[in-house]
C-alpha positions as CSV (number, residue, x, y, z in Angstrom):
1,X,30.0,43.9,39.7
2,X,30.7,46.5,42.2
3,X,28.0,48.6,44.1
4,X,28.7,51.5,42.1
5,X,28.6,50.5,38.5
6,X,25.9,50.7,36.1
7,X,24.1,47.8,34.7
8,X,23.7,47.8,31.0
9,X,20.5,46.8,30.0
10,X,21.2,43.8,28.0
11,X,18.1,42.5,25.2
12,X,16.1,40.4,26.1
13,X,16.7,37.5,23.7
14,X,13.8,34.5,23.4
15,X,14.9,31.0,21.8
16,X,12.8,28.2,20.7
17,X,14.3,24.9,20.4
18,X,12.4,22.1,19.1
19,X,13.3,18.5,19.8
20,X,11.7,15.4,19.0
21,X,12.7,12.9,21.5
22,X,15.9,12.1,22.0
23,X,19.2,13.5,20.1
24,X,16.0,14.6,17.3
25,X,18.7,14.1,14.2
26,X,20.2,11.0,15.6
27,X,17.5,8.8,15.4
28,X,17.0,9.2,12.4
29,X,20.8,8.0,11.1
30,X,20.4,5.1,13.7
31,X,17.7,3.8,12.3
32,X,18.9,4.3,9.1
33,X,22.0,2.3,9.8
34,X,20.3,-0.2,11.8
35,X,17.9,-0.7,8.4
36,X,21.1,-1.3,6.1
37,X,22.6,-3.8,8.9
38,X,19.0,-6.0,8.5
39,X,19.4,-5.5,4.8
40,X,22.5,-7.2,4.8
41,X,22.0,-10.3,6.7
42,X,18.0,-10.7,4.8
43,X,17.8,-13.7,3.7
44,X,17.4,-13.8,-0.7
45,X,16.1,-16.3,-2.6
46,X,12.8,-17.5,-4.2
47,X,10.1,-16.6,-1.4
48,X,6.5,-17.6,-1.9
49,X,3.5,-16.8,0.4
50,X,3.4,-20.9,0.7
51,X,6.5,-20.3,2.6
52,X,6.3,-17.1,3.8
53,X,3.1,-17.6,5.5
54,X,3.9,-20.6,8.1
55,X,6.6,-18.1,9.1
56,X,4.6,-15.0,9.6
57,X,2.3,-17.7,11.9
58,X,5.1,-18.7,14.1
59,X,6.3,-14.9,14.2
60,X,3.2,-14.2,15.8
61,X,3.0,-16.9,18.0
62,X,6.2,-15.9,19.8
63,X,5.9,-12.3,19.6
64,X,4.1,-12.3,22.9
65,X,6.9,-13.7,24.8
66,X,8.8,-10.6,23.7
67,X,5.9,-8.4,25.3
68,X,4.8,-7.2,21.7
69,X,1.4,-7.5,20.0
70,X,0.9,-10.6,17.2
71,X,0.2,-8.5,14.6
72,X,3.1,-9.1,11.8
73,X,0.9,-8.9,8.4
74,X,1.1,-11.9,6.5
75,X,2.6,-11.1,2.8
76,X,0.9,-12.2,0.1
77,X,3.2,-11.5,-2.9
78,X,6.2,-13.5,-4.2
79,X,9.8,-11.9,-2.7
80,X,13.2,-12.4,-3.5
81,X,14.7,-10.5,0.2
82,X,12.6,-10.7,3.6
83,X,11.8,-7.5,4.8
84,X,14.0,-5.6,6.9
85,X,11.3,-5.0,9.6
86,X,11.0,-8.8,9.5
87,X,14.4,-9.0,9.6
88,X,14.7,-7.4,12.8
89,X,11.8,-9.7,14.3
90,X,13.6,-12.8,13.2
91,X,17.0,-11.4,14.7
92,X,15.4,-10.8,18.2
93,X,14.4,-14.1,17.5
94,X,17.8,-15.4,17.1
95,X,19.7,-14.0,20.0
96,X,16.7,-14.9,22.1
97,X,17.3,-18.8,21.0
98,X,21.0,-18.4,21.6
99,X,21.2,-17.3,25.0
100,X,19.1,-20.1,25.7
101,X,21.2,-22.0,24.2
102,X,24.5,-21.0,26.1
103,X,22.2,-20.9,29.3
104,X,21.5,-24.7,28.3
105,X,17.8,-24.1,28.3
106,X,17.5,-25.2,24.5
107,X,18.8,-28.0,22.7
108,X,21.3,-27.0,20.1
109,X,19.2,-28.1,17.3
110,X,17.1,-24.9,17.8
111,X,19.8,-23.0,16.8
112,X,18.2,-20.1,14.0
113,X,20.0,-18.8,11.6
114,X,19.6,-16.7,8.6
115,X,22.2,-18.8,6.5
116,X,21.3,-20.6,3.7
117,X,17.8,-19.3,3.8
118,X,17.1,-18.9,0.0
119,X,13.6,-21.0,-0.3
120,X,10.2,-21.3,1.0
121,X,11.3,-25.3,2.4
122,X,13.8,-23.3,4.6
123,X,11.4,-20.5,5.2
124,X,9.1,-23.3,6.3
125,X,12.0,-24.8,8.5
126,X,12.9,-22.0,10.6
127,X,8.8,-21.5,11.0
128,X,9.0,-25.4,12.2
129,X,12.1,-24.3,14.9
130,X,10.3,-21.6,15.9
131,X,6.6,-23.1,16.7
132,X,8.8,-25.9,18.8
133,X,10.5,-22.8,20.3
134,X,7.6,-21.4,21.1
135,X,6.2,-24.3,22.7
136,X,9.2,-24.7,24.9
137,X,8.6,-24.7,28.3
138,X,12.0,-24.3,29.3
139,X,12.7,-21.0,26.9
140,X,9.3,-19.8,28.1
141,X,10.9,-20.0,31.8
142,X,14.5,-18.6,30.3
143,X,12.6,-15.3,29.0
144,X,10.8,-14.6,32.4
145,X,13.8,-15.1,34.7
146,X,15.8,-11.3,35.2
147,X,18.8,-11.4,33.4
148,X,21.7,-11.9,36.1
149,X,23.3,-8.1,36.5
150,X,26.9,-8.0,35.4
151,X,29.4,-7.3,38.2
152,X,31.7,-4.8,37.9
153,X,35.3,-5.5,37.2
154,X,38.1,-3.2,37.8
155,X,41.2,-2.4,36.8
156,X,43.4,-1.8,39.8
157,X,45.9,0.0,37.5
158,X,43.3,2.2,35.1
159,X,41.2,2.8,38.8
160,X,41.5,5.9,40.4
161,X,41.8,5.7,44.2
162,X,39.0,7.4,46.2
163,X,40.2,10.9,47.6
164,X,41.7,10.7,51.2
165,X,43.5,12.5,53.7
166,X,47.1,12.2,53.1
167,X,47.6,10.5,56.8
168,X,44.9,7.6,55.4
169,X,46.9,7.8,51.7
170,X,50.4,7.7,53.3
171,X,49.6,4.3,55.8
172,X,47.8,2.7,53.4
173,X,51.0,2.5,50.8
174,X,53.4,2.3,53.7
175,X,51.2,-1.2,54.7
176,X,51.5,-2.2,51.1
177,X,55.1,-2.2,51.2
């Protein structure tokens, strides 16, 4: 604006916005679609507390290796589907074992998986796996050591060249030639 013009006195116009954490709406679809992913791969069958309870146990055990608190609550009613916050547990569980696994720090024995899951005798198998797991010195020593950071890769032909003076730019193709 120049010296001489007017200034119209504009409104003054308060807004409230209200946000729970995060993108507030997108949690909520995440999670969402992250419960209907652990639907999917829970195991169904015939589950019994007699099975289902050995598992909760070994749960528990290793839950503290994963920094979280012991406290899955048993279930004490007859299933037919795990439940997806079990699920989840179980799946942590899984990609745990096989990174030690591919880092040869487990046997591949201890391999977990959700297939053919459909009893409490395979409940009570993976809850077998997992106490040995848990036991493990070696996959204790595999969770504590820091991940190895990924090094960057690039692209020479999708990487954009740093800015430079033209001088730098033109001897630095003419030595390329």
């Amino acid at each position: 604006m120049m010296k001489g013009d007017k200034m119209k006195k504009m409104p003054k116009v308060e807004i409230e916005v209200e946000m729970e954490g995060p993108a507030s709406g997108m949690g909520d679809a995440a999670t969402e679609a992250d419960d209907e992913t652990y639907a999917t791969i829970a195991p169904k069958g015939k589950f019994t507390p007699k099975g289902l309870g050995p598992l909760v146990k070994a749960t528990n055990m290793l839950l503290p290796l994963f920094g979280q608190s012991p406290d899955y609550p048993s279930i004490t009613e007859n299933i037919t589907e795990l439940p997806t916050d079990f699920v989840r547990v179980l799946s942590m569980f899984v990609a745990a074992v096989d990174d030690a696994i591919a880092a040869d720090m487990l046997d591949e024995s201890m391999a977990l998986s959700f297939d053919g899951i459909t009893d409490d005798r395979a409940l009570m198998l993976m809850a077998a796996k997992l106490g040995q797991i848990g036991k493990s010195m070696e996959f204790k020593r595999f969770l504590k050591e820091p991940k190895p950071e990924e090094e960057e890769t690039y692209d020479e032909e999708r990487t954009p060249m740093p800015e430079m003076a033209d001088e730098a730019a033109d001897s630095l193709m003419m030595g390329r030639m």
